[in-house]
C-alpha angles and dihedrals in degrees: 000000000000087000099044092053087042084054092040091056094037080055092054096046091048091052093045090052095053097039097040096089091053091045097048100052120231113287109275095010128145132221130219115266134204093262097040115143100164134031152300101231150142135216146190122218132195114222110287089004117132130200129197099228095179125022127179100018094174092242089277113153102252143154131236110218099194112184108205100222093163141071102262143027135322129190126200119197124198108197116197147098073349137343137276126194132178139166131230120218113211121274084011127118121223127177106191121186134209142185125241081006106212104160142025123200141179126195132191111229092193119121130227105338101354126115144204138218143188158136130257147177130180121217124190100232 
């Protein structure tokens, strides 16, 4: 009994071990929300370098959670009936919203070889 019950909890390490990461989720990553109309993603930037995360949003009111994940700056822009940025700072969580929400960018602040990362997810508002 005593080595079924020793194999049985060795089992259940072993699976935990292995799962753990799935269940866990990736570090900074966002799941998706009731209201979520883009995303979740993540993206890599190069310095200076800027990425449309959402396009053709069909002017709806909506937010931009951006996770910084990297080591510098990171900019969201909400385009629509006028325009909302906001930075970033790194390790830091923003959720900007906008009006008649059209575009989403992102844009790296990091100068010569550095990058940026993050997570994001787009919800209508």
């Amino acid at each position: 009994m005593k080595t079924a019950f020793a194999v049985l909890v060795l089992g259940m390490a072993a699976a935990l071990t292995w799962a753990g990461p799935a269940l866990a989720g990736k570090p900074g990553g966002l799941a998706p929300g009731g209201l979520t109309i883009g995303g979740p993603g993540d993206s890599a930037l190069a310095a200076s370098a800027t990425e449309t995360i959402a396009a053709s949003v069909q002017q709806k009111d909506a937010c931009a959670t951006v996770i910084n994940t990297g080591s510098a700056d990171v900019v969201v822009t909400l385009t629509g009936s006028g325009t909302q940025i906001t930075t970033v700072p790194t390790r830091k969580t923003v959720v900007a919203c906008a009006g008649s929400v059209q575009t989403v960018t992102l844009h790296c602040n990091a100068v010569g070889t550095g990058t940026c990362t993050a997570s994001w997810r787009v919800d209508r508002d």
